[in-house]
N, C-alpha and C positions, 0 to 999 in steps of 0.2 A: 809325230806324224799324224796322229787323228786328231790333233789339234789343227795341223793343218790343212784337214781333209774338211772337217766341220767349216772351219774358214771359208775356205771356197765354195761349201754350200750356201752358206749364210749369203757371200756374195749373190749365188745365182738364185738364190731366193727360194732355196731346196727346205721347205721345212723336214726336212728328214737329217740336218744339220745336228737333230740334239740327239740323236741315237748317237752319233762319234763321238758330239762334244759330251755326253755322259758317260760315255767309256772313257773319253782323255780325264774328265775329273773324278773320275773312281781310280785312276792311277796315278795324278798328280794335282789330288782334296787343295793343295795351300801354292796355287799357283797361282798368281793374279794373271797371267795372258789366259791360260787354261779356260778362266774363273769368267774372265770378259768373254772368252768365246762360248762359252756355256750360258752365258748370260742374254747376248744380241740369240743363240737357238731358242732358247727359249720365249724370247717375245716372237720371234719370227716362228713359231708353235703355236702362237696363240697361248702365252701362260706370261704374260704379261709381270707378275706382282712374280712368281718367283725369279723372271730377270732379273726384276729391280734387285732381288736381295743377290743373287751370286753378281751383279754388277757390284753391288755395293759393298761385298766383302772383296772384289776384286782390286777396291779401292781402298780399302783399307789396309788391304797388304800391300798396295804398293800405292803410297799416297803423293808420291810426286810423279808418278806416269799421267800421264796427261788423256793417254785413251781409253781409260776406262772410265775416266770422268766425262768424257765425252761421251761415249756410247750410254754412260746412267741418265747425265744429263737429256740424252735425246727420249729414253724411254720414259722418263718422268714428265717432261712436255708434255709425250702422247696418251699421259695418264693424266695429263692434267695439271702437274703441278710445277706452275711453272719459277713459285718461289722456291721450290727444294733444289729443281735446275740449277736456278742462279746462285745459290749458294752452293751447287757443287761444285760449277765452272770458275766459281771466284780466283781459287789460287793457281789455275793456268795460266801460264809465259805463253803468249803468243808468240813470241818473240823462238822460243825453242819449239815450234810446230813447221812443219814444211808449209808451202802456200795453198793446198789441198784443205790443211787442217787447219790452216786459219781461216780460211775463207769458210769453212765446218765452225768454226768457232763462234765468228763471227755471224752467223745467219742465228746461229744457238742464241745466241747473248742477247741479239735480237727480240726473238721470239721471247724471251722471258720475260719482256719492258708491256709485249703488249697483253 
């Protein structure tokens, strides 16, 4: 539930998003949705370098979900790097994303070339 409370701040661009999502991950540490939503509060915090890491452990526990590779890949762009991107986004199936998240994929993948 305050996973999905952070959620919808995140959406509405509430930086007040990581006060929830640090309570949902002081109650569920080895969650990767948990992990990813702790991850977009926290760039959306302004704490930019500890996203990347709870993205990136979000991806490591679940290395074939495809949205946490997504939301790392976007805060790595905005950090600059845009080769760590493209090798996160590599082992995504567009193919298994709905057309929201490909058409997200696809502007990513993008961004990575230039």
């Amino acid at each position: 539930l305050l996973n999905d409370l952070a959620w919808a701040q995140i959406q509405a661009k509430n930086p007040k998003a990581i006060d929830n999502a640090l309570k949902a991950a002081q109650m569920m540490p080895d969650n990767p949705n948990v992990l990813d939503t702790l991850g977009m509060a926290q760039a959306l915090a302004g704490k930019r370098d500890e996203g990347i890491a709870s993205l990136r452990t979000a991806v490591n526990l679940a290395p074939i979900s495809p949205t946490p590779r997504i939301h790392l890949a976007e805060q790595l762009i905005a950090a600059g790097d845009k080769k760590g991107a493209a090798a996160v986004l590599t082992p995504v199936d567009a193919s298994r994303l709905d057309k929201s998240d490909q058409e997200k994929l696809a502007l990513l993948n993008k961004m990575t070339l230039n």
